[in-house]
N, C-alpha and C positions, 0 to 999 in steps of 0.2 A: 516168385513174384517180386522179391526184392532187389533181388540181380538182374530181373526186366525194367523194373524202375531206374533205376542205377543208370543202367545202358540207355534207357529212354533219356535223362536227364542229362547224359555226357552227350549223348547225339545232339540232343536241341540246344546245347550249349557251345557244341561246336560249331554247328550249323550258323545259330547265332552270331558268333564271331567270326565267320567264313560272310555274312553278311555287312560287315560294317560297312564298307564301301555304298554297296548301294542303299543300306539304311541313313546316308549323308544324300546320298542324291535325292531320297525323299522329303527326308526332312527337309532340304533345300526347296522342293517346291510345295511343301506345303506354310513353311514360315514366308517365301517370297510371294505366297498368291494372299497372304494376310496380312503381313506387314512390306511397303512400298517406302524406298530410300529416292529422296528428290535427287533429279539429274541421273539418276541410276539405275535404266530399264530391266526388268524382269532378269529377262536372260543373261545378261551380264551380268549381275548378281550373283544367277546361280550358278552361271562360267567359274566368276573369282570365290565360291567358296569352295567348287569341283577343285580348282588350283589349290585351294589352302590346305586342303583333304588330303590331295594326294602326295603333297608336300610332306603335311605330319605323315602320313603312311609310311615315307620314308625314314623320316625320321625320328619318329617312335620305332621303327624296325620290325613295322606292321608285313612291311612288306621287304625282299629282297631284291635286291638290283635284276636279277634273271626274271624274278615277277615284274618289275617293272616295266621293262624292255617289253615284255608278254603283251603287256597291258596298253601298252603304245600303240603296238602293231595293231590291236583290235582298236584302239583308235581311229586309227589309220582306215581300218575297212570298212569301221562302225559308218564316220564320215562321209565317207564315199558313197555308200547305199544312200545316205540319209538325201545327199547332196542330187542323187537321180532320180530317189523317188519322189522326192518335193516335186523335180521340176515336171515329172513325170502325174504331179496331179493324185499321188498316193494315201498324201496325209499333206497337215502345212501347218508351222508355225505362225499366227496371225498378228502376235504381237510384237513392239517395235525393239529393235535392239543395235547397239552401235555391233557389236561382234557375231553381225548375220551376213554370211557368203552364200549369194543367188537364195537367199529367203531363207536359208540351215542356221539355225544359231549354233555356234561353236562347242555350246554346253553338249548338245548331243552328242557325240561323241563318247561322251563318259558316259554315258547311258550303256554303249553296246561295252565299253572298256569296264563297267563293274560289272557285267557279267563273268570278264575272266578274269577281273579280281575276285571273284566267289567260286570259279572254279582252281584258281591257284591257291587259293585260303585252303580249301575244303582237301581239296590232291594234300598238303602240307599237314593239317590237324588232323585228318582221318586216315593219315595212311595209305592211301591209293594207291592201288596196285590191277595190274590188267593181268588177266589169264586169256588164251585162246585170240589175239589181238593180231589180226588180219597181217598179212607183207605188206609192207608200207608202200607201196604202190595201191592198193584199192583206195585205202583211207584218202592218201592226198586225191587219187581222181574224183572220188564221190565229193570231197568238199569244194576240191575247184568247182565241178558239174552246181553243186546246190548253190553256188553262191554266183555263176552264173543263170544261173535259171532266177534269183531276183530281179536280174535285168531284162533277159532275151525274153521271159513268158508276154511282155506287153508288144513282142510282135511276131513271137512264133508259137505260142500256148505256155501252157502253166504243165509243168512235167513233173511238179511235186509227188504227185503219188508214184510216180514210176523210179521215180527216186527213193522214197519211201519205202516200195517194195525191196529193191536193191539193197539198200542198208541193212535192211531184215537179214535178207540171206546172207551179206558180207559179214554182219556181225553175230550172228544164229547163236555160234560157239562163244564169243564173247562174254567174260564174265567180271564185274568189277568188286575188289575186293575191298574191304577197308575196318579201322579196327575203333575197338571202344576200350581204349584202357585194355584188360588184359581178353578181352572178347572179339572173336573175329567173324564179319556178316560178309556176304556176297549177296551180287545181285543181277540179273543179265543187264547185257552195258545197254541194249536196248529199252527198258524200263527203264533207266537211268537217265536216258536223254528224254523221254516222254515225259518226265517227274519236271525234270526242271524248267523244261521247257511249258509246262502247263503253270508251275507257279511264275513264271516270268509272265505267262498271260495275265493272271490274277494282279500281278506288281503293274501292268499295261493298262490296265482297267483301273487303278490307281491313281497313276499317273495321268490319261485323260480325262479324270474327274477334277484332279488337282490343274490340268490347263494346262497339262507340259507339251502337247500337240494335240491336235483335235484330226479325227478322219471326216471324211463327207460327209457321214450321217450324221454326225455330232456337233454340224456345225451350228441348227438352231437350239439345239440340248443335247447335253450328254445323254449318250445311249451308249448300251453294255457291246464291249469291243466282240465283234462275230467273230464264232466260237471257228470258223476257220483258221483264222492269227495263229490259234495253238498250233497246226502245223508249221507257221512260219518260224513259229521259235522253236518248234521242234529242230527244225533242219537250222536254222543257227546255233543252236544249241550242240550240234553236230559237230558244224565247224569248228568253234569254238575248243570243242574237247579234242578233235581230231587236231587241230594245231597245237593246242599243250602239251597233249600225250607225245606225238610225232617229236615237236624241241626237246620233251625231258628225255625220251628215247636218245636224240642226237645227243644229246647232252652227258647222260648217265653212261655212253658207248666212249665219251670226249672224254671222260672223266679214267672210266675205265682203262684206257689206253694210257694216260699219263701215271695211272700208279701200276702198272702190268711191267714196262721197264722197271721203277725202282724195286720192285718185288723180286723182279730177275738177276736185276744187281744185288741184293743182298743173297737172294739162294747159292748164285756164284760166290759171294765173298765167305 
């Protein structure tokens, strides 16, 4: 019992710190929906303090230059959704802001970007390690397929569950590893994307209570985000690991290669 405690208390402490990021984008909108700076609308506020965060992140050495680069890129796609499904009528930011493009304020972005800052934290404190981890060919087609099917379901259907299905079977064998100090847990990589992607709902429901975007229903009161969402963060939650995993795979093979000569050079010398 005491070495379960143990383990419980290293888990939620690393979890914890695998959170910072987005426990700044909280915080951020819950001090800006209470306290209001003249001349300095909502979302730009909570833009420049996203900026000051990720700033110290670098330089506190929260984060590494490879996580950051990571975390760009999910900018980068985060944006992009954010920027078609406004126009497309999905969700919408109502309030006024100098750093809104076609109605997206800019802060968004770091919303889908500290998800893989919690997934490069978590990979980094826990150890992360894949067993049974598909050819890299299924991985990247199922995440291209899911991340277009954000777009194309508003005019050829929603093909999420057959995707869904899919991932199941690609990843069956799939097992994610990771450590507690001197204890080591596994878990299927599938349960894995379902966990986080369900508290990412729960932080969603958070978030449109605090005003960070509002859907159609919410627009005369908040009401509880429809328990469908969980599958949209499921399957971004896909993405998300399928791109990490895939770069540190390229990376650790990048790596690998560069010390395989000098290794060879010295057995020769």
């Amino acid at each position: 019992m005491r070495k379960a405690l143990r383990n419980l208390w290293v888990f939620g402490r690393e979890e914890a710190l695998s959170c910072i990021f987005p426990v700044i984008i909280f915080a951020s909108l819950g001090l800006t929906k209470l306290v209001h700076l003249p001349y300095i609308p909502r979302y730009d506020l909570i833009l420049l303090i996203c900026l000051i965060a990720q700033a110290g992140m670098l330089f506190f050495k929260l984060e590494s230059l490879d996580e950051f680069k990571v975390i760009c890129l999910f900018h980068i796609i985060g944006l992009a959704l954010e920027l078609y499904k406004v126009h497309m009528g999905s969700w919408a930011y109502p309030g006024p802001g100098y750093t809104k493009i076609w109605g997206v304020p800019l802060y968004s972005g770091f919303m889908y970007a500290s998800v893989a800052s919690y997934i490069c934290q978590a990979w980094r404190r826990l150890h992360l390690s894949m067993t049974g981890w598909p050819p890299s060919f299924w991985p990247w087609l199922i995440g291209i397929a899911i991340y277009a099917n954000f777009f194309t379901h508003h005019y050829i259907g929603d093909y999420r569950y057959v995707l869904i299905a899919v991932l199941i079977i690609v990843f069956a064998r799939t097992q994610v590893h990771y450590q507690l100090e001197e204890s080591s847990f596994r878990m299927p990589m599938v349960l894995g994307f379902f966990l986080v992607g369900f508290f990412i709902w729960i932080a969603e429901n958070i978030s449109t209570l605090l005003g960070a975007w509002r859907y159609p229903n919410q627009t005369a009161a908040w009401a509880m985000v429809h328990l469908g969402k969980i599958t949209s963060w499921f399957l971004l939650v896909v993405i998300s690991i399928i791109i990490v995993a895939q770069l540190k795979h390229i990376k650790g093979e990048r790596d690998r290669r560069k010390v395989l000569p000098k290794a060879q050079q010295e057995i020769s010398s």
